[in-house]
C-alpha positions as protocol buffer text, in pm:
chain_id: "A"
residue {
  index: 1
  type: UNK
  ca { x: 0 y: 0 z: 0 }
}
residue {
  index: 2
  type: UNK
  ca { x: 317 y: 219 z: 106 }
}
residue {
  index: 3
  type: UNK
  ca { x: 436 y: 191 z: -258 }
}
residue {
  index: 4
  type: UNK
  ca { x: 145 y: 289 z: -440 }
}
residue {
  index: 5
  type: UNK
  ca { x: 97 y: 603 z: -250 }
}
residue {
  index: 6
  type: UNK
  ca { x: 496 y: 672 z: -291 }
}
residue {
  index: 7
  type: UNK
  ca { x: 466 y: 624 z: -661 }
}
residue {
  index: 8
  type: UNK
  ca { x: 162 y: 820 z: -659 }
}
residue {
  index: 9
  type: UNK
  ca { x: 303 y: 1145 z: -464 }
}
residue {
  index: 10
  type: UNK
  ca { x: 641 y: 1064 z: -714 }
}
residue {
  index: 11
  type: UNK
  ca { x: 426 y: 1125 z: -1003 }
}
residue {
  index: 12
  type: UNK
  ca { x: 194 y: 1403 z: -887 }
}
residue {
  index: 13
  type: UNK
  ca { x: 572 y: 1576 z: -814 }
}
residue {
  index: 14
  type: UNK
  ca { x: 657 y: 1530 z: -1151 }
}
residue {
  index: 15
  type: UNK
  ca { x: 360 y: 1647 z: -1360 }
}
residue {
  index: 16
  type: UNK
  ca { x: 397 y: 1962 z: -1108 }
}
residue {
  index: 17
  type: UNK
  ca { x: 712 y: 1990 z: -1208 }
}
residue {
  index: 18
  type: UNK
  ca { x: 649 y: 1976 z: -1576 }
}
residue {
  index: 19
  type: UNK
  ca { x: 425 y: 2242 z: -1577 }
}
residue {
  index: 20
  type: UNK
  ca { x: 675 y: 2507 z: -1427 }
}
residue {
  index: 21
  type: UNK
  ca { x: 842 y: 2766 z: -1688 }
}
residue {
  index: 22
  type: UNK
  ca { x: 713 y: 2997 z: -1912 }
}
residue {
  index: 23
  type: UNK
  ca { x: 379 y: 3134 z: -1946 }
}
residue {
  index: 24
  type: UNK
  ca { x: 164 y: 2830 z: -1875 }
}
residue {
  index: 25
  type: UNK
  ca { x: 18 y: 2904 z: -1534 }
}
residue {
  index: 26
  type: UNK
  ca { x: -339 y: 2800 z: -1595 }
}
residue {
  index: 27
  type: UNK
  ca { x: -192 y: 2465 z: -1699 }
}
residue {
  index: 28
  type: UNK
  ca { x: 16 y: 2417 z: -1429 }
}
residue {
  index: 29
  type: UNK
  ca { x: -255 y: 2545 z: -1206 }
}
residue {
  index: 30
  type: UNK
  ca { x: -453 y: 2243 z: -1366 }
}
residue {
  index: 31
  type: UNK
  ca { x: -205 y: 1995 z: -1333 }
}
residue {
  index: 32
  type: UNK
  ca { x: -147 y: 2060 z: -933 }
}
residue {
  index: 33
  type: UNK
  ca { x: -510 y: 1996 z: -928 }
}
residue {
  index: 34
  type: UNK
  ca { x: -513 y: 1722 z: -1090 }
}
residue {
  index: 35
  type: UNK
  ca { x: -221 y: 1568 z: -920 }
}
residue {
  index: 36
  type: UNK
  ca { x: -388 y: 1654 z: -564 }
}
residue {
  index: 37
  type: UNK
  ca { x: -670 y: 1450 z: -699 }
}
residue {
  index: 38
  type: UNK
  ca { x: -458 y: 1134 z: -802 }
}
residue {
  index: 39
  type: UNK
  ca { x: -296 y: 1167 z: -481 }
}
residue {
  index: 40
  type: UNK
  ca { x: -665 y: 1163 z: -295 }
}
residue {
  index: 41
  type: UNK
  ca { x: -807 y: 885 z: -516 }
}
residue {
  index: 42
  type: UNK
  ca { x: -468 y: 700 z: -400 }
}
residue {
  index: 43
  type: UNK
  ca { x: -564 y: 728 z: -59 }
}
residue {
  index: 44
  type: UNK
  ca { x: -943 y: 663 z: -133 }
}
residue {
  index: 45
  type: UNK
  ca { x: -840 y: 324 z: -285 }
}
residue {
  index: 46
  type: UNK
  ca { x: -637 y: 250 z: 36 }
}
residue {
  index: 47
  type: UNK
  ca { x: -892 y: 327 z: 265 }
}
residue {
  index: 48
  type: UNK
  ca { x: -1152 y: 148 z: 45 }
}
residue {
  index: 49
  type: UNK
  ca { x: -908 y: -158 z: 90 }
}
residue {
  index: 50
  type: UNK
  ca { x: -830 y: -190 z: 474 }
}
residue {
  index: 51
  type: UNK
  ca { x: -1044 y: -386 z: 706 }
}
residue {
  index: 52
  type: UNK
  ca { x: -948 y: -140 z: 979 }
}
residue {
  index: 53
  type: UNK
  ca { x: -1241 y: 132 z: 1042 }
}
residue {
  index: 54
  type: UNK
  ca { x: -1048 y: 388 z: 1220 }
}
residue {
  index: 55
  type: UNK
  ca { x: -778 y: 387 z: 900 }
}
residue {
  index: 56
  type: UNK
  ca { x: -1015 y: 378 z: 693 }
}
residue {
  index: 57
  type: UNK
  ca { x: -1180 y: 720 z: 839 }
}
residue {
  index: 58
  type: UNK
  ca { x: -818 y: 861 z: 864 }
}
residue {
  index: 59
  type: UNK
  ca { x: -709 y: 815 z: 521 }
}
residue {
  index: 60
  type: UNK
  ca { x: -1069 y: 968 z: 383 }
}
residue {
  index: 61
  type: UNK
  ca { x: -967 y: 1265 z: 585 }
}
residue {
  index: 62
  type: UNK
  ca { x: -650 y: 1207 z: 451 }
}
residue {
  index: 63
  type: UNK
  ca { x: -783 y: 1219 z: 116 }
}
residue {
  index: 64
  type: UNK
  ca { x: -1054 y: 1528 z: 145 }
}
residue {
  index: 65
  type: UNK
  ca { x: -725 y: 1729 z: 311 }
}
residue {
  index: 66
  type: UNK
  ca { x: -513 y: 1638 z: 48 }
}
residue {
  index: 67
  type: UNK
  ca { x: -793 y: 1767 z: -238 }
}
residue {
  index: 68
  type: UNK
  ca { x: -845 y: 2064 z: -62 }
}
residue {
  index: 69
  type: UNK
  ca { x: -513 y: 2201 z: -55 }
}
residue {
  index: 70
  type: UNK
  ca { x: -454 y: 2106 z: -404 }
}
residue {
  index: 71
  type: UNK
  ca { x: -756 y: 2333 z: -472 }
}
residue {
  index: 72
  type: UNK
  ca { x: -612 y: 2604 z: -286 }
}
residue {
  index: 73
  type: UNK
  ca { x: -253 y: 2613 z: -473 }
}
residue {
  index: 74
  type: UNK
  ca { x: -397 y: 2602 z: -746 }
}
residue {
  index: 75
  type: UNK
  ca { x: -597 y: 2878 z: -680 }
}
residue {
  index: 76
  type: UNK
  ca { x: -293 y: 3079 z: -586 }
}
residue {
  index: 77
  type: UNK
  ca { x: -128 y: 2974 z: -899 }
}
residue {
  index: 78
  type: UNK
  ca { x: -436 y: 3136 z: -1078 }
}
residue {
  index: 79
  type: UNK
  ca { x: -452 y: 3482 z: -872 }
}
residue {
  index: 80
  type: UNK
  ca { x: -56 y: 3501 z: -882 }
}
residue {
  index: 81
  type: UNK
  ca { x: -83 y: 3498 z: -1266 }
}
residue {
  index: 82
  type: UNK
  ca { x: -387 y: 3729 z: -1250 }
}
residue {
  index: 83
  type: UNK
  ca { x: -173 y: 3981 z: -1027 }
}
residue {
  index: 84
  type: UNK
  ca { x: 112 y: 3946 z: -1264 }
}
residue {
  index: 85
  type: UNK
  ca { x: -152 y: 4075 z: -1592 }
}
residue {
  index: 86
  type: UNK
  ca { x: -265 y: 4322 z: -1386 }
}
residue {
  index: 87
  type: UNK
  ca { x: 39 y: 4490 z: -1295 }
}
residue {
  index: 88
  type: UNK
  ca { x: 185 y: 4467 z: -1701 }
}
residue {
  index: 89
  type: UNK
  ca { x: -125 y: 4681 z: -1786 }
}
């Protein structure tokens, strides 16, 4: 279980990385959300898989956390390139 959430976080740091450099914020804004997802659904699938109740509540609120703050960076990823238009005007 260890492993697939390692390989998961591995490759939601790599499509993040991808999408730095030049002027593609709303694309890397969209990939940071979409690897927050992956990561959650990761998580989902291990709680969905464990017998043990209280795990299985923790990684769900493991999961929601993780989504959340994927939401919000990538929100700030938006705004900061927002900011940045604004101020070239």
């Amino acid at each position: 279980m260890k492993s697939i959430l390692k390989a998961t976080i591995a490759g939601a740091g790599l499509v993040a990385l991808a999408a730095c450099g030049g002027n593609a914020d709303d694309k890397a804004a969209q990939n940071v959300e979409a690897a927050a997802e992956n990561q959650a659904d990761a998580l989902e699938d291990l709680a969905d898989n464990t017998t043990n109740e209280t795990l299985e509540d923790s990684l769900e609120a493991q999961a929601d956390n993780v989504e959340d703050a994927g939401e919000a960076k990538a929100d700030a990823i938006d705004d900061a390139d927002d900011a940045r238009l604004e101020n070239k005007r």
